[in-house]
N, C-alpha and C positions, 0 to 999 in steps of 0.2 A: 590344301595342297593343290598342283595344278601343273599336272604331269606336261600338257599340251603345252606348258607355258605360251596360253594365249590371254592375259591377263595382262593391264593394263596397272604399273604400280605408280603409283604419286607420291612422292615422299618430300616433305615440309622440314628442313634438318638447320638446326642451331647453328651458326660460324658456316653457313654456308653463302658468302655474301661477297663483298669486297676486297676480302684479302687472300692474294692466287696464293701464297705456300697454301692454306689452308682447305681452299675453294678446290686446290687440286690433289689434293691427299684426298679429299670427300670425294669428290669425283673418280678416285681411284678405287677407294674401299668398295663404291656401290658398283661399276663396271662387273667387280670380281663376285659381288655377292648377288647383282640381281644379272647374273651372265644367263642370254638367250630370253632373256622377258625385254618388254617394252618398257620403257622407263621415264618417268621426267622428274627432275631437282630441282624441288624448290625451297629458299628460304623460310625458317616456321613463322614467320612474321609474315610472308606473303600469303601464304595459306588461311594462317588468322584472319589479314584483312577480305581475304575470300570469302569467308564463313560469317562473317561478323554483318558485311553488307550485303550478302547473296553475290557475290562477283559482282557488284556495281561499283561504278566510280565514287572514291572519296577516303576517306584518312582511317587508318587504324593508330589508337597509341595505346601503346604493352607498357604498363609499370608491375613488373614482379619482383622479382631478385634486383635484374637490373630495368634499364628503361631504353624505349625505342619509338617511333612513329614510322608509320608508311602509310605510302598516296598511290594511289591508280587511277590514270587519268588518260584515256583515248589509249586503255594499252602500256602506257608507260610507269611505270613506277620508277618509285625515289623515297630516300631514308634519310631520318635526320635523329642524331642521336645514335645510340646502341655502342657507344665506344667500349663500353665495360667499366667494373666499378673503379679501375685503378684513374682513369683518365677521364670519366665523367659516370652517366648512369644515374643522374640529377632526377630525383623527382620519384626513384623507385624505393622498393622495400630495402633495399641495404643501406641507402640515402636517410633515409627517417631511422634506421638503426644507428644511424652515426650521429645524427643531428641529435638525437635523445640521449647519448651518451654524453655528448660535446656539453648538453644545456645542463646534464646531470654537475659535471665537470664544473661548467660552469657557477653551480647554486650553492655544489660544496663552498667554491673558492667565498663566496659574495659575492660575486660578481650580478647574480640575479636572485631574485629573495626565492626560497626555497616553498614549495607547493606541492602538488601531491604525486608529481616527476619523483621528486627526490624518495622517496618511502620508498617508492612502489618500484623503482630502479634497482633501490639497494635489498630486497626484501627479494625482486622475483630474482635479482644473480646470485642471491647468496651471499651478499655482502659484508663480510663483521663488521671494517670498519670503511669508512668514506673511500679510503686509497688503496682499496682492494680494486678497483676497477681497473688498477693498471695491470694487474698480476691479472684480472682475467682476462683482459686483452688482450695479453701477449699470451695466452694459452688458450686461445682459440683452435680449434683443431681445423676445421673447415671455416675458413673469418668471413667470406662472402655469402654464404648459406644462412651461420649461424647469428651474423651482425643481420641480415634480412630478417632473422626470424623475430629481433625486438621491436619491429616494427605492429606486432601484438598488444605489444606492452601500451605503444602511444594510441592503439585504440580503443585500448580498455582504459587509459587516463582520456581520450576523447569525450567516450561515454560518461566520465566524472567531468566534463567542464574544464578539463586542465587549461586554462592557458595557454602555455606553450605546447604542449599535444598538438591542441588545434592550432594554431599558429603553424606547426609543424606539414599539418595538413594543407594548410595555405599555400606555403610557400612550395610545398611539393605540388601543388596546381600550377602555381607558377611557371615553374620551368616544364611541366610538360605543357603546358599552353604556348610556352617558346616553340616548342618542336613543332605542332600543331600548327601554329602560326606562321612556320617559313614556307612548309609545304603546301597549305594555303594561299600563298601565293600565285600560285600555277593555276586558280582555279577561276571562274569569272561568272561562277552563281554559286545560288545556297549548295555548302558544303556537308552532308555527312559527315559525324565524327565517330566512330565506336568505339569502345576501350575494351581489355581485355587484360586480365592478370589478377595476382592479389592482393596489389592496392588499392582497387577498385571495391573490394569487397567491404569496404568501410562506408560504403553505400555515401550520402550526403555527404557526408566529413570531407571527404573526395570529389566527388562530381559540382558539388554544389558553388564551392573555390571555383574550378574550373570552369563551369559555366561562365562564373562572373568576370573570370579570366580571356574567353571568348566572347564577350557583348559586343567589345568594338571590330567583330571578323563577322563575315558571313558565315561562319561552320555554328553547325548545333547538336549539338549530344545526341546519339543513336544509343540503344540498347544493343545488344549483339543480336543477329539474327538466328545465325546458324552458330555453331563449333567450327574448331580449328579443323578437325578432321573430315566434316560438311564439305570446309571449304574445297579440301584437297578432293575433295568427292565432284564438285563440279568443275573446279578447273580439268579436270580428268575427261568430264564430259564436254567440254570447249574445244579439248584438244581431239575426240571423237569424231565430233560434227566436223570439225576441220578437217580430217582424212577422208570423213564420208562424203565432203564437195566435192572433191580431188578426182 
């Protein structure tokens, strides 16, 4: 607590971005809740990329649920990606949950010869038969959370060599190396890149695409420095030293 309210709050908040209905409903709730403290809004993506490079210049890209990148560059930032999964979110955990279902779809029909996708699809949903997939689809209680969470499954078929697992892993490099790549643009030396989320957490299967995915860009793969919450820790401190010039 902090009777004096002479504390200094940073806060890093989800949808707080681009779009004003939303940007100014956030803006409203925090006014009323952090009333008489000092305050600044930031994006949790801007904050990540804070944490991840120590506040230095260069690219953060989030694949969890859904997928995003951000750049900071002399100050400026800029996003490419984070539409949400209904209109893209290419490359994150909901993404490889769909693509694993789609290939499952697929190997029932023949369309692709069936591998160790197919068992281990129908065995961890609970499957009787092959066309039970539709009924569990459509009875998805939460579908972006819980389509994100099979994204498990394709890395415990990674870990067996599957195939299309890995394949899956590729091409989810892919498109976030798109993101990566436009942002990249703006820059005009070796670019840091960090990542952050839990697609990332498949260690190689993930970065290792991507690397190969960035050979022809100046950017190279950074581990995270700090945390998300780090970062809100020193932009906190930027904006300090700033008042303390004054």
């Amino acid at each position: 607590m902090d009777p004096s309210k002479k504390s200094l709050i940073i806060a890093g908040l989800a949808g707080y971005g681009n779009q004003e209905d939303l940007r100014k409903q956030i803006e409203d709730i925090c006014q009323e809740a952090f009333e008489g403290y000092t305050y600044l809004l930031y994006n949790d993506v801007q904050i990540a990329l804070a944490g991840a490079l120590a506040n230095q210049d260069g690219i953060v890209v989030i694949a969890g649920t859904g997928s995003i990148a951000y750049s900071c560059l002399n100050g400026q930032t800029k996003r490419c990606g984070g539409w949400g999964y209904q209109l893209g979110d290419e490359g994150s955990a909901y993404w490889m949950g769909k693509e694993l279902m789609k290939i499952y779809c697929q190997q029932v029909d023949g369309r692709l010869e069936k591998t160790k996708l197919y068992d281990k699809v129908k065995e961890s949903l609970l499957l009787e038969n092959d066309y039970d997939i539709i009924s569990y689809r459509h009875h998805l209680q939460n579908e972006r959370k819980d389509i994100a969470l099979l994204a498990k499954i394709n890395y415990e078929l990674a870990l067996e060599n599957d195939l299309y697992a890995l394949q899956i892993y590729k091409n989810a490099a892919s498109y976030l190396g798109q993101l990566i790549e436009v942002l990249a643009r703006d820059f005009h030396q070796p670019i840091p890149v960090s990542y952050i989320g839990g697609v990332f957490q498949a260690g190689e299967y993930i970065l290792k695409p991507l690397e190969e995915t960035l050979q022809t860009t100046s950017c190279y793969l950074q581990s995270p420095l700090y945390p998300p919450e780090y970062g809100a820790y020193l932009l906190g401190c930027m904006y300090t030293q700033k008042i303390l010039k004054k």
